[in-house]
PyMOL Python script that loads the backbone (N, CA, C, O; Angstrom):
from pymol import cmd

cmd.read_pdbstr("""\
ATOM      1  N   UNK A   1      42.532  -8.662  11.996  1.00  0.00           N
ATOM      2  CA  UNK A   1      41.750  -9.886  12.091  1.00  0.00           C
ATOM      3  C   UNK A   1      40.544  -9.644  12.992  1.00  0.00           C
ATOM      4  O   UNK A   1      40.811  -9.599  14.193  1.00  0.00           O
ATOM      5  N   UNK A   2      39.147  -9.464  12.611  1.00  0.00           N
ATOM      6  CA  UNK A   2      38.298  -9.508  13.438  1.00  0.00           C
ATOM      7  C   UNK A   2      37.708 -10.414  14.298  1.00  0.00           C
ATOM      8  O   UNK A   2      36.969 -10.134  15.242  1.00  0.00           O
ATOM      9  N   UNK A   3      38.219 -12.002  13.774  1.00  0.00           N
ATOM     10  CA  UNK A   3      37.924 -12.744  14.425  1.00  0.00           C
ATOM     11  C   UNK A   3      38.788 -13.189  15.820  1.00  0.00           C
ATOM     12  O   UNK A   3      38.576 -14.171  16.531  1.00  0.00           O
ATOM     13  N   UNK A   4      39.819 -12.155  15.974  1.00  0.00           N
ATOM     14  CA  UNK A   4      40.946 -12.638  16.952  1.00  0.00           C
ATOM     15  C   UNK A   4      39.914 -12.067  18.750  1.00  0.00           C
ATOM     16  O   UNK A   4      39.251 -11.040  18.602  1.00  0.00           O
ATOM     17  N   UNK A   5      39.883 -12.424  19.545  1.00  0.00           N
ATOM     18  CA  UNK A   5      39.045 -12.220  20.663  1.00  0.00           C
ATOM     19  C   UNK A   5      39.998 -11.422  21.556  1.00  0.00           C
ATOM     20  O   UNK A   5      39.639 -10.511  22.302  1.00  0.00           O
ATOM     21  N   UNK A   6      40.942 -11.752  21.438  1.00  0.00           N
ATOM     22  CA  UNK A   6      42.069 -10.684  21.738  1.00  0.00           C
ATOM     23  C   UNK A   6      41.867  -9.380  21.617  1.00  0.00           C
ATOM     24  O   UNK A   6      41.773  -8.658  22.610  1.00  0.00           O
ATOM     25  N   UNK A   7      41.773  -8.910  20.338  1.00  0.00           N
ATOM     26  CA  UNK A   7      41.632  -7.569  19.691  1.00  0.00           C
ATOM     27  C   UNK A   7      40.406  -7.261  20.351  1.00  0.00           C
ATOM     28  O   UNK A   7      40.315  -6.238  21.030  1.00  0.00           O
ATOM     29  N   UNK A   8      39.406  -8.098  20.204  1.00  0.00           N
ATOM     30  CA  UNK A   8      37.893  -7.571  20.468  1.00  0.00           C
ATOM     31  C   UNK A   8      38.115  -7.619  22.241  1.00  0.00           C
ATOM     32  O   UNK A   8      37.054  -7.135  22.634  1.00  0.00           O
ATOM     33  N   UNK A   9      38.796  -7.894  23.257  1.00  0.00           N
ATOM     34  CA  UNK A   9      39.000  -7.525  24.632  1.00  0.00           C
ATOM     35  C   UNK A   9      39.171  -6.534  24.744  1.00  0.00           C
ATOM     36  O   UNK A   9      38.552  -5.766  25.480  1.00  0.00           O
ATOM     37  N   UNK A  10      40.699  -6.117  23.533  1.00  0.00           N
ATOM     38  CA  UNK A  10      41.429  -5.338  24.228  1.00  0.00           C
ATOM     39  C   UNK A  10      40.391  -3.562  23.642  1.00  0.00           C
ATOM     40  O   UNK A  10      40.485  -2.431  24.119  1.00  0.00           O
ATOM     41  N   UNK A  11      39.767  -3.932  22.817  1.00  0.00           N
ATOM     42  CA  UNK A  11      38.840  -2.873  22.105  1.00  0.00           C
ATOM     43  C   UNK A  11      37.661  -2.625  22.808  1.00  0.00           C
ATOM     44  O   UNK A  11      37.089  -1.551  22.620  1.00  0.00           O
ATOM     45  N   UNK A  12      37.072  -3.682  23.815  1.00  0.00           N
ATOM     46  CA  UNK A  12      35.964  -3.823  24.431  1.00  0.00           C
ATOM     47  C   UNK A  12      34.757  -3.911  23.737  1.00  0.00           C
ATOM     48  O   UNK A  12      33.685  -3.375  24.017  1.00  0.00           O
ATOM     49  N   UNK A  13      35.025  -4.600  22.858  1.00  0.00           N
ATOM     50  CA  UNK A  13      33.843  -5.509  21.668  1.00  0.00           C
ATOM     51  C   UNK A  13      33.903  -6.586  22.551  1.00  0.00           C
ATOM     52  O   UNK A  13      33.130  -7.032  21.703  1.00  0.00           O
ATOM     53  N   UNK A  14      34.007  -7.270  23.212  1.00  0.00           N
ATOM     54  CA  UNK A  14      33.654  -8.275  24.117  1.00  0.00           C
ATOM     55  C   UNK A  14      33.976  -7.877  25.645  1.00  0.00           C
ATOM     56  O   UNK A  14      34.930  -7.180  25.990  1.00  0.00           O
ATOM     57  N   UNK A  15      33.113  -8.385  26.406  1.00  0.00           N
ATOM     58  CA  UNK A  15      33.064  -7.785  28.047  1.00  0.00           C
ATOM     59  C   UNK A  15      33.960  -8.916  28.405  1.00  0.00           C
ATOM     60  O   UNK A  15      34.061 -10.016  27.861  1.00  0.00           O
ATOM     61  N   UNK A  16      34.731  -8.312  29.664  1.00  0.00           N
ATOM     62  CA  UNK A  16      35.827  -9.226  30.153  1.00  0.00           C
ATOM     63  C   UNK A  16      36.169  -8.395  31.859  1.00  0.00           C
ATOM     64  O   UNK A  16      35.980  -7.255  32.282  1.00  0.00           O
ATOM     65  N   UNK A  17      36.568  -9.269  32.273  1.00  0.00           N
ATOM     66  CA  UNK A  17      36.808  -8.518  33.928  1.00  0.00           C
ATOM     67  C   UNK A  17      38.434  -8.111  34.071  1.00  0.00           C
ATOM     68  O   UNK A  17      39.315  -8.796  34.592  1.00  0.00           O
ATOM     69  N   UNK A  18      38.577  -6.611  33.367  1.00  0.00           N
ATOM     70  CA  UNK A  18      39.829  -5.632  33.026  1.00  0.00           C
ATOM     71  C   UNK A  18      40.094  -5.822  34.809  1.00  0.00           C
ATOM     72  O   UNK A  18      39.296  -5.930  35.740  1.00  0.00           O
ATOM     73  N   UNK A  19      41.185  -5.807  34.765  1.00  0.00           N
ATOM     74  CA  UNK A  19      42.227  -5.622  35.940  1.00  0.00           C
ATOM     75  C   UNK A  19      42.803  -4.325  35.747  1.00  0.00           C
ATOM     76  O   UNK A  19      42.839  -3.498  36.659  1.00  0.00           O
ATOM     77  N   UNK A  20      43.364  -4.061  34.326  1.00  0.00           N
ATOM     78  CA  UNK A  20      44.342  -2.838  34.062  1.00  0.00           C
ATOM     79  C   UNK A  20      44.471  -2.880  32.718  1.00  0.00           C
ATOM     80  O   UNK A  20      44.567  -3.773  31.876  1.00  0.00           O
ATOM     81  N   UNK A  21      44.435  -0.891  32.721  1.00  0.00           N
ATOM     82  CA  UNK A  21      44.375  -0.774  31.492  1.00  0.00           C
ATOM     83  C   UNK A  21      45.167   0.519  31.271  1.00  0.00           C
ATOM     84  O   UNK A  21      44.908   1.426  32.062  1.00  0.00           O
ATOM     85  N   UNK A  22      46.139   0.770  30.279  1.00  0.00           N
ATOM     86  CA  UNK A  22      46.263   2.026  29.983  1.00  0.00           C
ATOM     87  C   UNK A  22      46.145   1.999  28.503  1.00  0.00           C
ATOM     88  O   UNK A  22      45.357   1.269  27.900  1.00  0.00           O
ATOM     89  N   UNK A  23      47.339   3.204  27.707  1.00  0.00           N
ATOM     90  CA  UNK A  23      47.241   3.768  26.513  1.00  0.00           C
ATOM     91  C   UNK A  23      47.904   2.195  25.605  1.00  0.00           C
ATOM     92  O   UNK A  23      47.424   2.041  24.482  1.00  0.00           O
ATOM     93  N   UNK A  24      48.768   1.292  26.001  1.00  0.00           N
ATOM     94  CA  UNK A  24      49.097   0.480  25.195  1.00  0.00           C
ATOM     95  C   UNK A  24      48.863  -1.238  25.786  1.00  0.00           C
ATOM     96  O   UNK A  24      49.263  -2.259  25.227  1.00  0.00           O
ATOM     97  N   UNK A  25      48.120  -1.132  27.027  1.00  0.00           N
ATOM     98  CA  UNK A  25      48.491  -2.800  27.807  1.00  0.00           C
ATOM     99  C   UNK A  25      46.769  -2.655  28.058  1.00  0.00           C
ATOM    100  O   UNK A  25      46.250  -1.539  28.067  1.00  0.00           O
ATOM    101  N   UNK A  26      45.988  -3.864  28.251  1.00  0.00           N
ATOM    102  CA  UNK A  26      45.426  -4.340  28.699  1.00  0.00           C
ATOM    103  C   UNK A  26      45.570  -5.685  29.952  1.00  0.00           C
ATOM    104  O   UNK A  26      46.640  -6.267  29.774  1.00  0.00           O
ATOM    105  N   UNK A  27      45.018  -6.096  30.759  1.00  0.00           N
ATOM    106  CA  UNK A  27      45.510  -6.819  31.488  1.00  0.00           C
ATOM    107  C   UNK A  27      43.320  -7.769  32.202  1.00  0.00           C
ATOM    108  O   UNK A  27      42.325  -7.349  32.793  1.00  0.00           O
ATOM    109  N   UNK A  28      43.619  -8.625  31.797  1.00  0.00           N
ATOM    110  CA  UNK A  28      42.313  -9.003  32.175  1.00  0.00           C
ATOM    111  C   UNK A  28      42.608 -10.596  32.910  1.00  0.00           C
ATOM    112  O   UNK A  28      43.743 -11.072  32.933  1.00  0.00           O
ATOM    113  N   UNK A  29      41.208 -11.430  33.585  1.00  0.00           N
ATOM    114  CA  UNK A  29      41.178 -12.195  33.849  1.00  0.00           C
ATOM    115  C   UNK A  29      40.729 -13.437  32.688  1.00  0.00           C
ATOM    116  O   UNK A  29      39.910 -13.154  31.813  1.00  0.00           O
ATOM    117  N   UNK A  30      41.255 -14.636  32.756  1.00  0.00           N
ATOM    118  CA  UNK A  30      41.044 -15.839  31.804  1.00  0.00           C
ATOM    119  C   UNK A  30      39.693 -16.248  32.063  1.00  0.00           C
ATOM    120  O   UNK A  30      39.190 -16.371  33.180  1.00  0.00           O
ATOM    121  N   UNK A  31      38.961 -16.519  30.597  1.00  0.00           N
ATOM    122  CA  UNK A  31      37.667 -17.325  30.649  1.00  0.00           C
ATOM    123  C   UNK A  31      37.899 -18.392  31.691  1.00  0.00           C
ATOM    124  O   UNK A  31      37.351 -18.474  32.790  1.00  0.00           O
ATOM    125  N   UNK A  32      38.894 -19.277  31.111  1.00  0.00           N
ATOM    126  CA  UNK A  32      39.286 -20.521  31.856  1.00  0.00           C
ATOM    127  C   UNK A  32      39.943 -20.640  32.487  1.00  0.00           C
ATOM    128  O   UNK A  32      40.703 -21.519  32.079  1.00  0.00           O
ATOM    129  N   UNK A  33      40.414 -20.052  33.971  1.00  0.00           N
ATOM    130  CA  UNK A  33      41.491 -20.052  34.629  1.00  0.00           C
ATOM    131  C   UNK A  33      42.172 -21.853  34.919  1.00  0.00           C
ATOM    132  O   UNK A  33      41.610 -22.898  35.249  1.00  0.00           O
ATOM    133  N   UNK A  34      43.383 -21.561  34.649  1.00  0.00           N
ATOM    134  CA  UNK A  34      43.904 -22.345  34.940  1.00  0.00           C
ATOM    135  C   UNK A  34      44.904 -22.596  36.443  1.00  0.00           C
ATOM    136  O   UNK A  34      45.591 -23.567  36.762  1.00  0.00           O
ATOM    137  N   UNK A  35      44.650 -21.305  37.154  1.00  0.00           N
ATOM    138  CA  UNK A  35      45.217 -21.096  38.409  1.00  0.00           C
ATOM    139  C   UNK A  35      44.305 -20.088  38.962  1.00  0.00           C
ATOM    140  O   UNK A  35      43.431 -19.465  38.359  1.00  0.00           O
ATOM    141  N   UNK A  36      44.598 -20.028  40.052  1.00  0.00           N
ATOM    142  CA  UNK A  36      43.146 -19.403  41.174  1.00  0.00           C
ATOM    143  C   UNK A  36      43.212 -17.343  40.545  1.00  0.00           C
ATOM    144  O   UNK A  36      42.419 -16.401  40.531  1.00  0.00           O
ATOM    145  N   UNK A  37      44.334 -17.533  40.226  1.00  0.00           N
ATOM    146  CA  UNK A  37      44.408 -16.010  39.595  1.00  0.00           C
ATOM    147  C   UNK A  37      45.397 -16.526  38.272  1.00  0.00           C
ATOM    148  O   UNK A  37      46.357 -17.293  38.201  1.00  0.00           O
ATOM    149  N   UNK A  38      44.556 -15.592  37.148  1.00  0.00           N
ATOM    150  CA  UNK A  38      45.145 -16.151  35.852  1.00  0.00           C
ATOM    151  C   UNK A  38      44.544 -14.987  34.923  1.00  0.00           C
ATOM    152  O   UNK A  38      43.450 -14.719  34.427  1.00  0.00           O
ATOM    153  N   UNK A  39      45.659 -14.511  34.946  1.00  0.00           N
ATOM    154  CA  UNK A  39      45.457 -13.471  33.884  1.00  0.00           C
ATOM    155  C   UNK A  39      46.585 -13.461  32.910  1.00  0.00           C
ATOM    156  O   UNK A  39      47.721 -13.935  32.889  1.00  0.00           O
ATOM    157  N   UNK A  40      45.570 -12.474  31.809  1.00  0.00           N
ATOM    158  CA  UNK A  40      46.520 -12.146  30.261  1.00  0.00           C
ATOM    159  C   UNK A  40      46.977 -10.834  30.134  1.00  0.00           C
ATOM    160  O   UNK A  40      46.168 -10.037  30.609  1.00  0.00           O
ATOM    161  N   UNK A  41      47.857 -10.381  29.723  1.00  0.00           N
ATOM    162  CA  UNK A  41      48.478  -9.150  29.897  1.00  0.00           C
ATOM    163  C   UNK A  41      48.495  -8.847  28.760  1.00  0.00           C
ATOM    164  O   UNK A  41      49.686  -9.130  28.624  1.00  0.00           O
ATOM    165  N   UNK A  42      48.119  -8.401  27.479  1.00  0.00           N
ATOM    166  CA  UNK A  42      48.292  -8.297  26.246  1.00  0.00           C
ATOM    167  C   UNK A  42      49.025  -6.672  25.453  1.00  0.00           C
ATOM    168  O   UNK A  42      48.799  -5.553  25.916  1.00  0.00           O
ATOM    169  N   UNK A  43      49.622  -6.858  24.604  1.00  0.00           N
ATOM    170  CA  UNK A  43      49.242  -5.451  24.058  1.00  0.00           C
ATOM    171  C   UNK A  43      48.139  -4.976  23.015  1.00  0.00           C
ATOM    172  O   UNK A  43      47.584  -5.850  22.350  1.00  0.00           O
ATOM    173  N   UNK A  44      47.736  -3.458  22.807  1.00  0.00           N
ATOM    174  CA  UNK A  44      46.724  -3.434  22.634  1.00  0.00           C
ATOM    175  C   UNK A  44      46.463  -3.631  20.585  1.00  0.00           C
ATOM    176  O   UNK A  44      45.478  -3.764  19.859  1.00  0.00           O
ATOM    177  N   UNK A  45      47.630  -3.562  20.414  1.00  0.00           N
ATOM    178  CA  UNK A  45      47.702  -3.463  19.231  1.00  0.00           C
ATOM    179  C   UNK A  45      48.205  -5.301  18.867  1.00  0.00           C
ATOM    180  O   UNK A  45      49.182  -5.787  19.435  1.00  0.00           O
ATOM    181  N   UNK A  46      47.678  -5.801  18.245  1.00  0.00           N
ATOM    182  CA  UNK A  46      47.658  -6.820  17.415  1.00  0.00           C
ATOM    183  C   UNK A  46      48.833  -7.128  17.204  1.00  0.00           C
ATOM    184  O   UNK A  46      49.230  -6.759  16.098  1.00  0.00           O
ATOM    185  N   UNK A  47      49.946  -7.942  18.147  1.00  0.00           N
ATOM    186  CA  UNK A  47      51.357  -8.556  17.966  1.00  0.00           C
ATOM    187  C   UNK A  47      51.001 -10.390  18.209  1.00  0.00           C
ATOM    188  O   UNK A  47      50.424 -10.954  19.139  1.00  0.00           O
ATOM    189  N   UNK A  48      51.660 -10.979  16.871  1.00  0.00           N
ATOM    190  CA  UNK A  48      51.574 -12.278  16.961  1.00  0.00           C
ATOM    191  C   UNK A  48      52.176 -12.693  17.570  1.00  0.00           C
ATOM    192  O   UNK A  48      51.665 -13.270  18.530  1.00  0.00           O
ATOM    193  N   UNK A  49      53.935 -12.690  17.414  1.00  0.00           N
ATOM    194  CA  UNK A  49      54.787 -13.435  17.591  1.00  0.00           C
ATOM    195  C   UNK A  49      55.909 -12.071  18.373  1.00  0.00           C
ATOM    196  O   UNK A  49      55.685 -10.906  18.046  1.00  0.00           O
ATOM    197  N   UNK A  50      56.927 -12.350  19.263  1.00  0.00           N
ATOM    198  CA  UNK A  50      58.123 -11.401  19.125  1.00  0.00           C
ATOM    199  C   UNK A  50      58.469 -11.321  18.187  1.00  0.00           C
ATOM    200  O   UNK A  50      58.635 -10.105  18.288  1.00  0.00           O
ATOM    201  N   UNK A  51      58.922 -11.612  16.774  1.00  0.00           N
ATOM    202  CA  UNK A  51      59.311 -11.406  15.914  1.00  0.00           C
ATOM    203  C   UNK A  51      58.100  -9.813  15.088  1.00  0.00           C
ATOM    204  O   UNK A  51      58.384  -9.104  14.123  1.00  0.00           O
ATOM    205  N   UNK A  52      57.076  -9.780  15.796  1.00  0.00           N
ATOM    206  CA  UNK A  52      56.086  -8.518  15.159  1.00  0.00           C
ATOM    207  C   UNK A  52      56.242  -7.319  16.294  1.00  0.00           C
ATOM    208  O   UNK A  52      55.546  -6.306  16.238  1.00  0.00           O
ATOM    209  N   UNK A  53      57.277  -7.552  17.376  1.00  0.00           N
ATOM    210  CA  UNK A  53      57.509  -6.509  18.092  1.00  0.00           C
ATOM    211  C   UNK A  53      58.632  -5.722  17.236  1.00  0.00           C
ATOM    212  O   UNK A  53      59.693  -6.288  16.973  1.00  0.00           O
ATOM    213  N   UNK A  54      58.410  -4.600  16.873  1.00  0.00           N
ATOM    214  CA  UNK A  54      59.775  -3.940  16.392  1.00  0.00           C
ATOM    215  C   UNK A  54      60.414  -3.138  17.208  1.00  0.00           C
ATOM    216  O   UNK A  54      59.931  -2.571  18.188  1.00  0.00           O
ATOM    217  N   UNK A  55      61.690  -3.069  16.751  1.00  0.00           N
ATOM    218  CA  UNK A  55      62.967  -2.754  17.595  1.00  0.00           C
ATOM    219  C   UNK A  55      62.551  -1.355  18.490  1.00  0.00           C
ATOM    220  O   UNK A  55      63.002  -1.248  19.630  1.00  0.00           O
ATOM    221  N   UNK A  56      61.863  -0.524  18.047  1.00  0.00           N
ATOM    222  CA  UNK A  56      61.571   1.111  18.331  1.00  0.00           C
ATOM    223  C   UNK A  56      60.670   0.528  19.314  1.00  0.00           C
ATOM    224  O   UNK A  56      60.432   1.344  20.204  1.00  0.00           O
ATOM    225  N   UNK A  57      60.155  -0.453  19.456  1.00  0.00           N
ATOM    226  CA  UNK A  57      59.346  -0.834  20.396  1.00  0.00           C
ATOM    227  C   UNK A  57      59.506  -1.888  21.648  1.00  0.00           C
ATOM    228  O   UNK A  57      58.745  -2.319  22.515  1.00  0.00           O
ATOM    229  N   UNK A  58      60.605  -2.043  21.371  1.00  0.00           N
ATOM    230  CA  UNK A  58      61.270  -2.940  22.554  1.00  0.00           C
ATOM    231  C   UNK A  58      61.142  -3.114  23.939  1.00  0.00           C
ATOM    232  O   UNK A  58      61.174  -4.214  24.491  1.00  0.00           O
ATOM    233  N   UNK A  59      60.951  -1.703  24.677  1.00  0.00           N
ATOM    234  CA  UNK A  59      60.424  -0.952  25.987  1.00  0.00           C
ATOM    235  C   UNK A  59      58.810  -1.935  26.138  1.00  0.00           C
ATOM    236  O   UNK A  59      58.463  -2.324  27.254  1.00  0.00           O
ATOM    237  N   UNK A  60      58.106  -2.184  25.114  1.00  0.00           N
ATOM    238  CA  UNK A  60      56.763  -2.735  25.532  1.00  0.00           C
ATOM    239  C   UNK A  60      56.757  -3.944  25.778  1.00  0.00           C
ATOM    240  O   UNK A  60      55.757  -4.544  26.173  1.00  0.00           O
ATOM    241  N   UNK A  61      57.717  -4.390  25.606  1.00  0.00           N
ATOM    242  CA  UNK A  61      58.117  -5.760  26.084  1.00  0.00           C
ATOM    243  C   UNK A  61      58.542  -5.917  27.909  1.00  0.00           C
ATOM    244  O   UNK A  61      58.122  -6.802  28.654  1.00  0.00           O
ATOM    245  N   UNK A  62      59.180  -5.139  28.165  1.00  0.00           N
ATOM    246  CA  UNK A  62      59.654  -4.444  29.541  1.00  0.00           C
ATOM    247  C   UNK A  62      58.399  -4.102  30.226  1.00  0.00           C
ATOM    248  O   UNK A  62      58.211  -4.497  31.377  1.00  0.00           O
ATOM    249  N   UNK A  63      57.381  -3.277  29.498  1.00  0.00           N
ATOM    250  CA  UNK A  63      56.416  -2.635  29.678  1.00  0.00           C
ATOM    251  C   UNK A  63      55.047  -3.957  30.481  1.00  0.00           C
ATOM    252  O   UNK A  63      54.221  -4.018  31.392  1.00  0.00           O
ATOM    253  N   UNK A  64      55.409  -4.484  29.762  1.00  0.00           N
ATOM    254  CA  UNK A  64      54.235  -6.252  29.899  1.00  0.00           C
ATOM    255  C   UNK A  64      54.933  -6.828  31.042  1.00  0.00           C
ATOM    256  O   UNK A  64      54.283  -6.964  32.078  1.00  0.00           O
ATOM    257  N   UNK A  65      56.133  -7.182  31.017  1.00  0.00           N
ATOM    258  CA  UNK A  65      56.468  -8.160  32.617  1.00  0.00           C
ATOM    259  C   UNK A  65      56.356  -6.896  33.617  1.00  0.00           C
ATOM    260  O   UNK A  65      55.834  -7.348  34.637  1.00  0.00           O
ATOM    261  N   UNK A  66      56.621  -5.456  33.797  1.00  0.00           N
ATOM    262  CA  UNK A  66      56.461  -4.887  34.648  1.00  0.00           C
ATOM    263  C   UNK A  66      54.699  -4.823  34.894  1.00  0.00           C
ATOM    264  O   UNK A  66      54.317  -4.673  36.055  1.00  0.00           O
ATOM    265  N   UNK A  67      54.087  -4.892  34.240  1.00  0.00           N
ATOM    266  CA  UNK A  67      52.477  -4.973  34.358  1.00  0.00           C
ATOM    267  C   UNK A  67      52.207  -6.554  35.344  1.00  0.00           C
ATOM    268  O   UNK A  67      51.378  -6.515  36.253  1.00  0.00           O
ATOM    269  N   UNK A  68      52.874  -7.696  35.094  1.00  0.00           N
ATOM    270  CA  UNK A  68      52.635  -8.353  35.478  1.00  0.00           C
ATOM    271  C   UNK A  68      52.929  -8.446  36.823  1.00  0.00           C
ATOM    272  O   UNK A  68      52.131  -8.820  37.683  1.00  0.00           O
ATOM    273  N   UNK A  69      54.340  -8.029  37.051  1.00  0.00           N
ATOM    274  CA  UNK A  69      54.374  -8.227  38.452  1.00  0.00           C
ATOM    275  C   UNK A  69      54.013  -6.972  39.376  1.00  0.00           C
ATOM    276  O   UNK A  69      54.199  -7.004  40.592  1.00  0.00           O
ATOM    277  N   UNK A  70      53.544  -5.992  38.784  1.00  0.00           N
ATOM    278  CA  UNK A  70      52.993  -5.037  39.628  1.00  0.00           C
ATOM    279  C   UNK A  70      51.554  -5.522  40.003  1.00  0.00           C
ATOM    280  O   UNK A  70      51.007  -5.283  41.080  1.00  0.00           O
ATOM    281  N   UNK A  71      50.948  -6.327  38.838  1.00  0.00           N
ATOM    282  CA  UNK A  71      49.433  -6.512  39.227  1.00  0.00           C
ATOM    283  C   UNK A  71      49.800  -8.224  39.997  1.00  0.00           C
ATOM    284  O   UNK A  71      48.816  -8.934  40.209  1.00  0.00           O
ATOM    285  N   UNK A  72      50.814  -8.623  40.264  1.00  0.00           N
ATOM    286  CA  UNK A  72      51.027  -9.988  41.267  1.00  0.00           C
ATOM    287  C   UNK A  72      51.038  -9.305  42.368  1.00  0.00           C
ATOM    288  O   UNK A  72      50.101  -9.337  43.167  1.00  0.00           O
ATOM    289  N   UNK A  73      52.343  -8.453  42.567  1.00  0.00           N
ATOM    290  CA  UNK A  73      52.351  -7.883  43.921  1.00  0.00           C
ATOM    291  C   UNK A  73      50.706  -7.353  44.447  1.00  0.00           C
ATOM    292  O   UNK A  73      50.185  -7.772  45.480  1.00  0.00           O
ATOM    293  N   UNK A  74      50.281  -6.711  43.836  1.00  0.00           N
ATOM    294  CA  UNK A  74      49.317  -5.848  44.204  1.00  0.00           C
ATOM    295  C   UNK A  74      47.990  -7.209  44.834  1.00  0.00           C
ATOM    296  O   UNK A  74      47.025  -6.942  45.550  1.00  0.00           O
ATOM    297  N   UNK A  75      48.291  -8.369  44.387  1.00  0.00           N
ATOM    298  CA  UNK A  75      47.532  -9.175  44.557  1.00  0.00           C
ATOM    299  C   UNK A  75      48.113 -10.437  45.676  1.00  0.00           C
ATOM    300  O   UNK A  75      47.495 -11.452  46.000  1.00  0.00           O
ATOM    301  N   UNK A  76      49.637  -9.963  46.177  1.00  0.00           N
ATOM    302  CA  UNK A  76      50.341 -10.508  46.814  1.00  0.00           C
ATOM    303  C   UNK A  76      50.152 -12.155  46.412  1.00  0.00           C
ATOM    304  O   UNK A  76      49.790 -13.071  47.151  1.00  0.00           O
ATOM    305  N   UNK A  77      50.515 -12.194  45.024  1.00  0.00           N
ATOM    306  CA  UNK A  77      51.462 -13.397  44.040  1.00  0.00           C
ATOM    307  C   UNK A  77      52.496 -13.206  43.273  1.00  0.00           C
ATOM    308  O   UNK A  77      52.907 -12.218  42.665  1.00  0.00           O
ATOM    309  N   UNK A  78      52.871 -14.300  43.383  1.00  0.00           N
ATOM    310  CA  UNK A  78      54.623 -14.435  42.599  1.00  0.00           C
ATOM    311  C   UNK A  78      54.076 -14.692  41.108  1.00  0.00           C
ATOM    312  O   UNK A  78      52.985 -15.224  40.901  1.00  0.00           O
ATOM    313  N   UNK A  79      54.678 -14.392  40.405  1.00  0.00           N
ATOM    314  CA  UNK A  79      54.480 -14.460  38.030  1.00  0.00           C
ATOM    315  C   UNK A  79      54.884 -16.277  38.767  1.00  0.00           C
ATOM    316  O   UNK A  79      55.411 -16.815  39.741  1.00  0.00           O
ATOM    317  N   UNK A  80      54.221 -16.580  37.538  1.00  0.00           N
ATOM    318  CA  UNK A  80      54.851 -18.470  37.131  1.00  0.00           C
ATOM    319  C   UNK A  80      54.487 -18.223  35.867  1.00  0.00           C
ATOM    320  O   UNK A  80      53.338 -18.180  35.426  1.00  0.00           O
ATOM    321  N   UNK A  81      55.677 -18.033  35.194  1.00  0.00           N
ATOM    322  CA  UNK A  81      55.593 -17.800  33.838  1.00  0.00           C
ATOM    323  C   UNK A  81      55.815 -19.075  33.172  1.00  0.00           C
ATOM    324  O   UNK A  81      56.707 -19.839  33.541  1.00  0.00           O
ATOM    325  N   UNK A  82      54.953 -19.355  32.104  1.00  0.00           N
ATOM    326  CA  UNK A  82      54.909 -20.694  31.374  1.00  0.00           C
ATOM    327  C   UNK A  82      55.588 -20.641  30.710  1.00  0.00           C
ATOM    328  O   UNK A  82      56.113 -19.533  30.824  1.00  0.00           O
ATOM    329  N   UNK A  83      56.335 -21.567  29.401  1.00  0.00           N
ATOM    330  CA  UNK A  83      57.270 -21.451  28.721  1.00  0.00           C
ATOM    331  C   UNK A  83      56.110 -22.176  27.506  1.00  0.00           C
ATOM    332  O   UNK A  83      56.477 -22.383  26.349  1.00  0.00           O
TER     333      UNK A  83
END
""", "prot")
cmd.dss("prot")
cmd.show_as("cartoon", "prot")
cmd.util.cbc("prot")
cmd.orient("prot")
């Protein structure tokens, strides 16, 4: 989907203020923060739903909350994960 802004972050077709990045996670700050620090942790490859994570890939799921709270700590904040 080219129109997803997601993809175009995590590709750097659109400029965004990267926090962290490796071979499969991106991690940036929100246009619109909704808290004084508010970031998206994404993967880099185009997943809609958990149901488009596959099983061989399960670890990247692990992979994303450990991103998160390494880049909280590092920023000395606690995750408030939304539901």
């Amino acid at each position: 989907m080219t129109d997803c802004i997601f993809c175009k972050i995590a590709h750097h077709e659109v400029n965004s203020r990267i926090v962290f990045e490796n071979e499969r996670i991106v991690a940036f700050h929100d246009l619109f923060p909704a808290a004084p620090t508010h970031l998206l942790i994404i993967h880099k490859r185009r997943l809609t739903t958990l149901d488009d994570v596959p099983a061989s890939q399960a670890a990247l799921l692990g992979a994303l909350i450990s991103t998160a709270t390494a880049l909280a700590k590092a920023d000395g904040k606690e995750i408030v994960m939304d539901a």
